[in-house]
Structures are given as C-alpha cells and as structure tokens.
C-alpha positions as CSV (number, residue, x, y, z in Angstrom):
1,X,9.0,-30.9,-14.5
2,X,7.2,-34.2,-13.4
3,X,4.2,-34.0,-11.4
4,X,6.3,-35.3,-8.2
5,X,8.7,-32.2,-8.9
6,X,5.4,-30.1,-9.2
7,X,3.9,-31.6,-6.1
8,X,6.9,-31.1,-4.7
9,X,7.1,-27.2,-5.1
10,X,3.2,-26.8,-3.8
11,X,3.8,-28.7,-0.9
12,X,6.7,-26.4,0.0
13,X,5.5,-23.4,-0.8
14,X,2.4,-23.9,0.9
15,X,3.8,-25.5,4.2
16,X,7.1,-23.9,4.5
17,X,5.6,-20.7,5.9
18,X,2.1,-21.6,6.3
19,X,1.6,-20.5,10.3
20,X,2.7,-16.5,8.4
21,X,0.1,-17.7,5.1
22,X,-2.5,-18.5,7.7
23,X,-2.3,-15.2,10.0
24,X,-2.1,-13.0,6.8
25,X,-5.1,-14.7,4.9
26,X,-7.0,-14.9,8.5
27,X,-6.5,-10.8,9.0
28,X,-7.2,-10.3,5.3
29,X,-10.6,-11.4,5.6
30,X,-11.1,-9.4,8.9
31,X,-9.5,-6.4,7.5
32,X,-12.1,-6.5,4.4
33,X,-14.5,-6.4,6.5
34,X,-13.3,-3.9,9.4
35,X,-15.0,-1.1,8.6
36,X,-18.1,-3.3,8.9
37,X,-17.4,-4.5,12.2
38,X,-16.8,-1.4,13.6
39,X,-20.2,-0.3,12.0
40,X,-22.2,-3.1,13.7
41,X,-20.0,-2.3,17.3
42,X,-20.9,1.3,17.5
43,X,-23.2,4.0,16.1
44,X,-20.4,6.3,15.7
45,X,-19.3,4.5,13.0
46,X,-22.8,4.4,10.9
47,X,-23.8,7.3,8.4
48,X,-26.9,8.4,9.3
49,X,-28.3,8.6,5.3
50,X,-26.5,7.8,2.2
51,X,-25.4,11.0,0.8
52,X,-26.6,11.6,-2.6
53,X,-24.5,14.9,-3.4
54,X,-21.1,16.3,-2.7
55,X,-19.8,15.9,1.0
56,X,-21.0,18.2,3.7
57,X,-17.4,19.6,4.2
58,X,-18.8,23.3,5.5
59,X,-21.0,22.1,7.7
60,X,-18.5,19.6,8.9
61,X,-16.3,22.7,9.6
62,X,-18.9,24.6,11.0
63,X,-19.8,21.7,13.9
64,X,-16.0,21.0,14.5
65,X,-15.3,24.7,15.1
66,X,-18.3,24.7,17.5
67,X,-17.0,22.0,19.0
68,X,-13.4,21.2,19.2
69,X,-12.3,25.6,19.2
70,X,-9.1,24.7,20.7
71,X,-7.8,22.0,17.7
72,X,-6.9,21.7,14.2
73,X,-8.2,20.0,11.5
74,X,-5.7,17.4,10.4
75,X,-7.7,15.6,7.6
76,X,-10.7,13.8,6.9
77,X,-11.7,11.2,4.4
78,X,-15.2,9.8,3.7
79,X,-15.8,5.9,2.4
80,X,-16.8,4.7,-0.9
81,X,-19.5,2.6,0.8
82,X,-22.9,5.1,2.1
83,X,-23.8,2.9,4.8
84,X,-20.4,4.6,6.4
85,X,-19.4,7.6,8.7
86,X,-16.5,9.8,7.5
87,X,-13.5,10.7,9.3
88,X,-12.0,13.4,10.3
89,X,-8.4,13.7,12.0
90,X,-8.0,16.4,14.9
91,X,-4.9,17.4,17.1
92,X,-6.9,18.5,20.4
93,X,-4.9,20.2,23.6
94,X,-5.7,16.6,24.7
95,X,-3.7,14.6,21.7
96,X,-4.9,13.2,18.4
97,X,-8.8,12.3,18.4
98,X,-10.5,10.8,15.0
99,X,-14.0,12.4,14.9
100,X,-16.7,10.4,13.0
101,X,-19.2,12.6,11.0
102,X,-22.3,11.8,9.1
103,X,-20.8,12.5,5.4
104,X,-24.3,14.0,3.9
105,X,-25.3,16.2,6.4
106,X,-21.9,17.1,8.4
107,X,-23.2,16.2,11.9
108,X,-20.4,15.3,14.2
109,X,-21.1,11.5,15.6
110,X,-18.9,10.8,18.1
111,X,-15.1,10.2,18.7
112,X,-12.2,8.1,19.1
113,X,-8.8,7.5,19.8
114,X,-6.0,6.2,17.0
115,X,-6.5,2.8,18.3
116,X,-9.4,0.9,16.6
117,X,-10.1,-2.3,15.6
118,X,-9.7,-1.4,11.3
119,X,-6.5,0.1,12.4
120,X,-5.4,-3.1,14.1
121,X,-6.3,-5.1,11.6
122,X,-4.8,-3.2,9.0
123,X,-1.5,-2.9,10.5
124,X,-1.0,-6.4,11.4
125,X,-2.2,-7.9,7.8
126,X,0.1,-5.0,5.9
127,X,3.1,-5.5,8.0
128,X,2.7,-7.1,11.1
129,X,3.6,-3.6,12.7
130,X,7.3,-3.8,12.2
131,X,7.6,-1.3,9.4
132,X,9.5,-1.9,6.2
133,X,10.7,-5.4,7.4
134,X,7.3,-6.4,8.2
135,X,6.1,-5.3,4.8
136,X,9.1,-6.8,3.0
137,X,7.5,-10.4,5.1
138,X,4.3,-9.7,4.5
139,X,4.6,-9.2,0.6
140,X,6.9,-11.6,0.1
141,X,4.4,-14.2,0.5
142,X,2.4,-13.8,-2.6
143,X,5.4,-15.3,-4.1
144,X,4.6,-18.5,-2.0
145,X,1.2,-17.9,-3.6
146,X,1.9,-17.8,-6.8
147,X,3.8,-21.0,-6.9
148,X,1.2,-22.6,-5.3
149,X,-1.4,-21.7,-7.5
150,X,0.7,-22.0,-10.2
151,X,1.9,-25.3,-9.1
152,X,-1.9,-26.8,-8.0
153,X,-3.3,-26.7,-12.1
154,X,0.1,-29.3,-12.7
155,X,-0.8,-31.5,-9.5
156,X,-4.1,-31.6,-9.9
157,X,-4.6,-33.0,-13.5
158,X,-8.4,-32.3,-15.1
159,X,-9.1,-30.3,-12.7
160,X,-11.6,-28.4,-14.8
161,X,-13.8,-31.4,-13.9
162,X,-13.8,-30.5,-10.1
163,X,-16.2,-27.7,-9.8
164,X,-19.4,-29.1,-9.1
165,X,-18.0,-32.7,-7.5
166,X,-17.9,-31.5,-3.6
167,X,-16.6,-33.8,-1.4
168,X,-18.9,-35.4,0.6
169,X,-17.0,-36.3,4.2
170,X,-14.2,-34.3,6.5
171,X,-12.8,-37.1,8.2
172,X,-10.2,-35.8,11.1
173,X,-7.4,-38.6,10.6
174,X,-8.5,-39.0,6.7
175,X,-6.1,-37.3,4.5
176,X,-7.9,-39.0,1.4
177,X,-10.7,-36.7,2.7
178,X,-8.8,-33.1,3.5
179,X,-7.2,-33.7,0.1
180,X,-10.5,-33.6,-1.3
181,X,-12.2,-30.3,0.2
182,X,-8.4,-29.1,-0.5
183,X,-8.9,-29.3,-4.1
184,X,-12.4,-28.4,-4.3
185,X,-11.8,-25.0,-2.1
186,X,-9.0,-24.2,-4.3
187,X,-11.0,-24.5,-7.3
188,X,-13.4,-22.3,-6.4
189,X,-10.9,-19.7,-4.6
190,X,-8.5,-19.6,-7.4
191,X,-9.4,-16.3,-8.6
192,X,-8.9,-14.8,-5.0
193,X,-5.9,-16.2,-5.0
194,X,-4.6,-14.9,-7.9
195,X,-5.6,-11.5,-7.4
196,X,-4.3,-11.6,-3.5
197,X,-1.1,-13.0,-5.4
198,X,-0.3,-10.5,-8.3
199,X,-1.1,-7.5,-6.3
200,X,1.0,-8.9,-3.1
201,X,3.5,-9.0,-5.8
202,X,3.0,-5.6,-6.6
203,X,3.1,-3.9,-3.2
204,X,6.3,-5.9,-3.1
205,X,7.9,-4.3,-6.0
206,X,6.3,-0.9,-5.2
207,X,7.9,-1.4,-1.7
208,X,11.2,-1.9,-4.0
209,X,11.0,0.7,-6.0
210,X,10.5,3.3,-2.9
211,X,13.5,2.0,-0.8
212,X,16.0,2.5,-4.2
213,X,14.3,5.5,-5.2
214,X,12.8,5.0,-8.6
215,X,10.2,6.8,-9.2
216,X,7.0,5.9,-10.2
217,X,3.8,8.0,-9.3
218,X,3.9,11.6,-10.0
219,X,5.1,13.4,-7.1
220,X,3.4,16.9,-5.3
221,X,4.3,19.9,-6.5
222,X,5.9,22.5,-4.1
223,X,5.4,25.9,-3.7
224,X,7.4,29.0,-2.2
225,X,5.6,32.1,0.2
226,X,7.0,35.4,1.1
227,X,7.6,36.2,4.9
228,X,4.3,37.5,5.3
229,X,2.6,34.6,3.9
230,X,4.9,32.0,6.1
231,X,3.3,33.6,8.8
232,X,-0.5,33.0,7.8
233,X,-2.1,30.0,8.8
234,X,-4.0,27.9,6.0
235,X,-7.4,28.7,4.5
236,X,-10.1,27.2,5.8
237,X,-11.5,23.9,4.7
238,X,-14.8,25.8,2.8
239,X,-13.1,28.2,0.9
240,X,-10.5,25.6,0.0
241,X,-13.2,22.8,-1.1
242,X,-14.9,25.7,-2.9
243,X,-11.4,26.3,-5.1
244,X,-11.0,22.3,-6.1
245,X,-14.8,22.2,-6.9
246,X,-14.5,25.2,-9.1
247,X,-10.7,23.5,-10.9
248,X,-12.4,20.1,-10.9
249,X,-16.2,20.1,-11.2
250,X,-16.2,16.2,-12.2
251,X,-14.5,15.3,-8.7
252,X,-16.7,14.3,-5.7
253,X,-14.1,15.3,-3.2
254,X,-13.7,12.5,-0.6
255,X,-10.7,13.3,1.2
256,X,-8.0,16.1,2.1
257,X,-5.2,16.6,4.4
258,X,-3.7,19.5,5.4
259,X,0.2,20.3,5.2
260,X,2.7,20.6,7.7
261,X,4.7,23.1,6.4
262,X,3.9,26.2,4.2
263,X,6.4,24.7,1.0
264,X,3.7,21.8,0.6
265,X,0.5,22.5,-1.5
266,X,-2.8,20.6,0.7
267,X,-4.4,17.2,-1.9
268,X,-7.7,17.0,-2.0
269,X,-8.9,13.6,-3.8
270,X,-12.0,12.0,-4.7
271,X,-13.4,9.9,-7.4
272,X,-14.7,11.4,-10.9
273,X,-16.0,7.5,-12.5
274,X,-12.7,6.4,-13.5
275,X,-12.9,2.7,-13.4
276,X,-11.5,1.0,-10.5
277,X,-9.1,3.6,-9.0
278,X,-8.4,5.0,-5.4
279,X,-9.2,8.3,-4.3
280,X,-5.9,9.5,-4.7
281,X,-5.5,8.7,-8.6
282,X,-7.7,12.6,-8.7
283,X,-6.3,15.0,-6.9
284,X,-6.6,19.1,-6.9
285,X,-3.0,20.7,-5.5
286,X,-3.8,24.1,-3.9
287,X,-1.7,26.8,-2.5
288,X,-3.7,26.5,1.1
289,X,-2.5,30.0,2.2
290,X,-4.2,31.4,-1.2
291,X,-6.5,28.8,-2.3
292,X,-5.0,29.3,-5.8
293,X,-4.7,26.3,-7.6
294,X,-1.5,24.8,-8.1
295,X,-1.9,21.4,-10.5
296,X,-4.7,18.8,-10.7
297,X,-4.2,15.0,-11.4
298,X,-6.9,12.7,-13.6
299,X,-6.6,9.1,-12.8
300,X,-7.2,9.0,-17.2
301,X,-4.1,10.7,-17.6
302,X,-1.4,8.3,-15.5
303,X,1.1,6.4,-16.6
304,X,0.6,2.4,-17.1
305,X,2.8,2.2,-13.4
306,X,1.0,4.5,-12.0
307,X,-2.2,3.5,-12.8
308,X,-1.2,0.1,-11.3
309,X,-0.4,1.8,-8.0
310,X,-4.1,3.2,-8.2
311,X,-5.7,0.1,-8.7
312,X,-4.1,-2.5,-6.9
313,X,-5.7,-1.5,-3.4
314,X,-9.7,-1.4,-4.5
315,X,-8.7,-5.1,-6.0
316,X,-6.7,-6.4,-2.9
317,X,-9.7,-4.9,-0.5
318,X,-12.8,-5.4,-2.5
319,X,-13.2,-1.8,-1.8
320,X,-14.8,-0.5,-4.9
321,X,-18.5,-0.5,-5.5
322,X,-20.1,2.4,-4.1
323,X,-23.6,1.5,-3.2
324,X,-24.7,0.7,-0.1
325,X,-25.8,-2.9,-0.8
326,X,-23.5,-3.2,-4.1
327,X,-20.6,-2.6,-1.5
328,X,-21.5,-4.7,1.1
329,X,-21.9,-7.4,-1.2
330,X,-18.3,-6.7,-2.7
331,X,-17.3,-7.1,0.7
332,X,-18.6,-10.5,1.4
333,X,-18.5,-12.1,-1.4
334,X,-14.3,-11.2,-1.0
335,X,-14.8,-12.2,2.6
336,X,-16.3,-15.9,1.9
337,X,-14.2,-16.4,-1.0
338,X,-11.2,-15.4,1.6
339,X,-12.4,-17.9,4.3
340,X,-11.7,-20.9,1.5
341,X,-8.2,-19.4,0.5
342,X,-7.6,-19.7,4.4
343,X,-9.4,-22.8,5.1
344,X,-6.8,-23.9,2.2
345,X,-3.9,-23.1,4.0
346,X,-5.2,-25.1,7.4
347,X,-6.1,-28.3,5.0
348,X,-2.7,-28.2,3.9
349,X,-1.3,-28.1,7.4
350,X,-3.8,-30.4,8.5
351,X,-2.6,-32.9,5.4
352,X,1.4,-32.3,5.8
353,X,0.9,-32.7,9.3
354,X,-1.0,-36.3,8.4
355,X,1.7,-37.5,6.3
356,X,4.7,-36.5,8.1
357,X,2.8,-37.9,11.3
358,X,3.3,-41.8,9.8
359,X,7.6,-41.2,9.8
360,X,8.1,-39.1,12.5
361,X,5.0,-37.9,14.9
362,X,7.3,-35.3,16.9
363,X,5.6,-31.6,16.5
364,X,9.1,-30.0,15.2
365,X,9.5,-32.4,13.1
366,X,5.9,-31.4,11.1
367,X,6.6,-27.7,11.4
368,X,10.6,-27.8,10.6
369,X,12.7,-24.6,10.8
370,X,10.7,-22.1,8.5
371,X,7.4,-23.5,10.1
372,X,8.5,-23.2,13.2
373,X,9.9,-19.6,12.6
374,X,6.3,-18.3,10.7
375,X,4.4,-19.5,14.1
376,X,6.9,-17.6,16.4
377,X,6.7,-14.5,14.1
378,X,3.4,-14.7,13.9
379,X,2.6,-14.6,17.7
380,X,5.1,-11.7,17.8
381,X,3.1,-10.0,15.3
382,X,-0.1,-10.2,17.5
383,X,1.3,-9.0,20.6
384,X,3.2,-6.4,19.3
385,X,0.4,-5.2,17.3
386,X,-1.5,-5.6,20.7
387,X,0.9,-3.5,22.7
388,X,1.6,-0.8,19.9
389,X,-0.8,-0.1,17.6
390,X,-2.8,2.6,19.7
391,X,-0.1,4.4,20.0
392,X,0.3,7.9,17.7
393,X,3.6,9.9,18.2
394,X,2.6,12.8,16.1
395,X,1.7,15.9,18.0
396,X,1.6,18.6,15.1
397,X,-0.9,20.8,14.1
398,X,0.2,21.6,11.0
399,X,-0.4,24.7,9.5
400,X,-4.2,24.3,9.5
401,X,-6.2,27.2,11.2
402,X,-7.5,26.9,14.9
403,X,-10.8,25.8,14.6
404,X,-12.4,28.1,16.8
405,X,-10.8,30.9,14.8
406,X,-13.7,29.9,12.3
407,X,-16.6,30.0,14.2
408,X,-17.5,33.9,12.8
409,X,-17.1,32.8,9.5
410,X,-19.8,30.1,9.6
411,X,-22.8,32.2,11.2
C-alpha cells in the first residue's frame, strides 16, 4: 500500500465511527476507575482495614443473619484491591439490596440498591445496555482499533523518533498543531491501545463463539438429589467455605454464588497466585445441600482458550495488582494512559473536521452517515442506560437458606 492508501485507512477507521470510539474510550476510563469513585462518594464503599488473611465469610453470615432474618444470601464477592468493601447480594421481602461489608472483619457497612454508578458505567462501556447487539457494537470497534494502530506506524514514518519531541502549541484552527499532539499522544498510548484492541477483539470472538455454541471454557458440573434432598434448602455459607478451604487450601476464596435450583453445584472462586487471572479461573464445585465436593478448577490446568478467557478482563481493566497502593496505581496509570487514547480520538475529529471544513463547512457533511449514526447511538446509549440500568427483574431466592434460620448456629 502507499502511504496515501495507509493514510487513507487511519483516517477512516478513526473517523468513521469516532462519536461510538469516543463514548466507549471516555466510559473506559471511568469504568477503571468506578470502584474508586464510588469509594471517595461514600464510606460504604471503603474497607475499613486491608485484610491480611482469608475473608471473614462467617462473620459476614453471622451479621447478615442478625440483620437481614427475613432474606437470602444471593452471593458475594470481595475486590482484589484492600482499600475496597465486599459485596454481598441479598433478595430482601423489600427486593434485591447489595450489602457492602468490610472483607477482614465481616462488619456490615451499609447498603444499596442495583443501581450504582460502577454498574452504570459498566453497562454502558460493555454494551451500551442493549444486550448482545450492544456488545456485538461495542466489540466490534477494536477492529477500528487495530487498523488504526496498525495503520499510524505506516503514516507516521520514523516515528520511533517522536517520543521525547512534544509539541509545544494547541492552536484551535491549527491542524499543523492537533496533528502534532495527535502523534505524540499516540506514541505514548500505543500500548493501551493495543491491549484495549486485541482483547476487544477477543470479547468479540468469545461473544461469537457463545451465540454458535462452541465451547470453550469448561462448563459446571451438575448433580442429581433424591426427593428428600430437593426439599432441603442449601448449607449455609460457613460450613460450605469450610468444605472449599479444606478441597483447596491454596485458594483465598473471594467470591461465591448460590444456585437456583438443586441440579446446579454452588462456585466458589478466588485467586491461588496464578499470574494474571480472574477469580473465576479457581473454582471449588460443591454439592450445596451436602457440602461434598463435586470438582475443583486450577487456572494452571486450562486450556490455551480458556486461559485467554481468564486473562483478558484483569488486562482490559487494569484490575490485577492486589495491594492497596500497587492497585491504585494500576488503576491510574491505565486511567491517564486511557485519557490520551481518548484525547486521540477528539484530535482526530478535531483534524477531519479542519480539513473537511476548507470544501464543504456544512456539519453533516464532516460527520457523514456512519458519523452521524455513532453520535445518535451514542446519545441513545446514555439515556437508555439512564432510564434502565437500575432496574433488576430477578426476584428469586434461590435455594439459599433464610438468613434468620442461621442465627442459632452463629452463637
């Protein structure tokens, strides 16, 4: 290709659908740091001491059961990062409710509803709230990144030399100058970039590979009871905990949900210093009416596909150091580097809009069809997401015992 054919493809597949680039690079960096901002809004949301053993799930029991008797215990999951409060998911005769614990200790630190600002944030960068459409969207632009990236090493010739040569002006009607910062950002962002770009790439596939049914990831195991079993609520969360420790005494257990029917075995998963994995690459499968074990997972042992699937959401997130300031910095340091990937996007606006302006200075003219169509389904995005996204239609309890049904069992 010559380097008008090159410049050719990075101009498109930067502009074409930049107002949809833009909202998805914009609510990447917020959703990175989510968690954060939630923990600055609201004590709730802030451990009260970096735990330095396992989690406090019997004594989490113990203060749910004292105070939520009337619900069930849907789930709970605790953060890689210290500095953050765990969560656990109740059905309440009032409707769902997240309760926020302090993971070390157990103590309950207030409540919520499904609606929070992580959750908002999440849904709206993942798939703009419109399901498997959405995410079909949504992934389908780290194709537009690749070829842009790809693409920018062709039109930008030496560009090794660029590094440390900052431009030194941001002229508003200078496209000499955006073109400048443009380069220099990307320099420096290119590894964001690429990573945002082959793991977008990946979600796409693995969002291929679910809808045809190829499987990939090793599925749960079921299980079969008698009639008088069927009728038996779950264990409770202690003596369950207590069977996964005892089956996986490498795991810190970070995470569990409870099943909604007696034929599925209850996952507990946590980390056991595999490198750069996901809670759920360990698991422990019990039998939650017997607390037998039923099959345990090591993230060591997956398959090369698998193992992918594992590590493609610490890497997209920046969620994977586990101290408190070694995970903030992760955070930020994705964060800044995500501000230039988005400040890219706006220079390249900013510079098509520049040179289109000198032929034709109509507004539809600089956006065309698939610009114009990005900014419309982009606003749609954020009011749907606005309208929707507290909303939570599941009323089950699933097979969980009643809370309250506990209490004698933690005195």
């Amino acid at each position: 290709m010559t380097n008008r054919q090159w410049f050719a493809l990075h101009s498109w597949a930067g502009f074409a659908f930049a107002g949809l680039l833009l909202l998805i690079t914009a609510t990447g960096v917020l959703a990175t740091l989510s968690y954060e901002i939630q923990y600055v809004s609201d004590a709730k949301y802030r451990a009260l001491t970096e735990r330095e053993g396992a989690v406090a799930w019997a004594e989490l029991e113990s203060n749910l059961a004292g105070a939520y008797p009337d619900s069930h215990l849907l789930g709970a999951q605790v953060h890689q990062q210290g500095y953050l409060a765990g969560e656990a998911r109740l059905m309440t005769p009032q409707g769902f409710r997240f309760v926020f614990f302090d993971p070390a200790s157990g103590e309950l630190l207030g409540e919520g509803e499904w609606g929070q600002l992580s959750r908002y944030l999440r849904d709206i960068h993942m798939y703009l709230s419109m399901g498997t459409v959405g995410k079909y969207i949504v992934t389908s632009t780290s194709i537009l990144l690749l070829l842009s990236l790809i693409s920018s090493f062709y039109v930008y010739r030496k560009w090794w030399r660029g590094f440390l040569t900052a431009p030194k002006g941001l002229a508003w009607k200078k496209r000499t100058d955006w073109s400048g910062w443009h380069k220099w950002l990307g320099l420096w962002a290119w590894w964001l970039t690429a990573i945002m770009a082959v793991t977008g790439a990946w979600y796409l596939a693995e969002r291929i590979m679910y809808d045809v049914d190829i499987d990939h990831y090793p599925a749960a195991p079921t299980i079969t009871h008698d009639d008088a079993q069927i009728s038996q609520p779950a264990r409770s969360l202690t003596e369950l905990v207590s069977a996964a420790q005892q089956a996986r005494p490498d795991m810190d257990i970070t995470g569990f949900f409870y099943p909604h029917r007696h034929h599925q075995v209850m996952g507990l998963v946590g980390q056991n210093g595999a490198t750069l994995v996901r809670d759920r690459a360990n698991r422990v499968y019990l039998d939650p009416v017997t607390s037998e074990v039923v099959s345990t997972q090591y993230a060591s042992e997956l398959a090369i596909v698998a193992r992918i699937a594992d590590t493609a959401d610490p890497l997209h997130f920046g969620n994977f150091a586990t101290g408190s300031v070694s995970g903030w910095l992760v955070k930020v340091i994705y964060a800044v580097f995500g501000l230039m990937l988005t400040s890219l996007v706006i220079g390249g606006m900013r510079m098509h809009y520049l040179r289109t302006q000198r032929r034709d200075p109509h507004l539809a003219k600089w956006l065309g069809i698939t610009g114009s169509a990005s900014i419309a389904l982009s606003v749609a995005a954020l009011i749907y997401t606005s309208v929707v996204f507290s909303d939570y239609g599941n009323d089950s309890t699933s097979i969980s015992p009643r809370l309250g049904s506990l209490i004698s069992q933690h005195r």
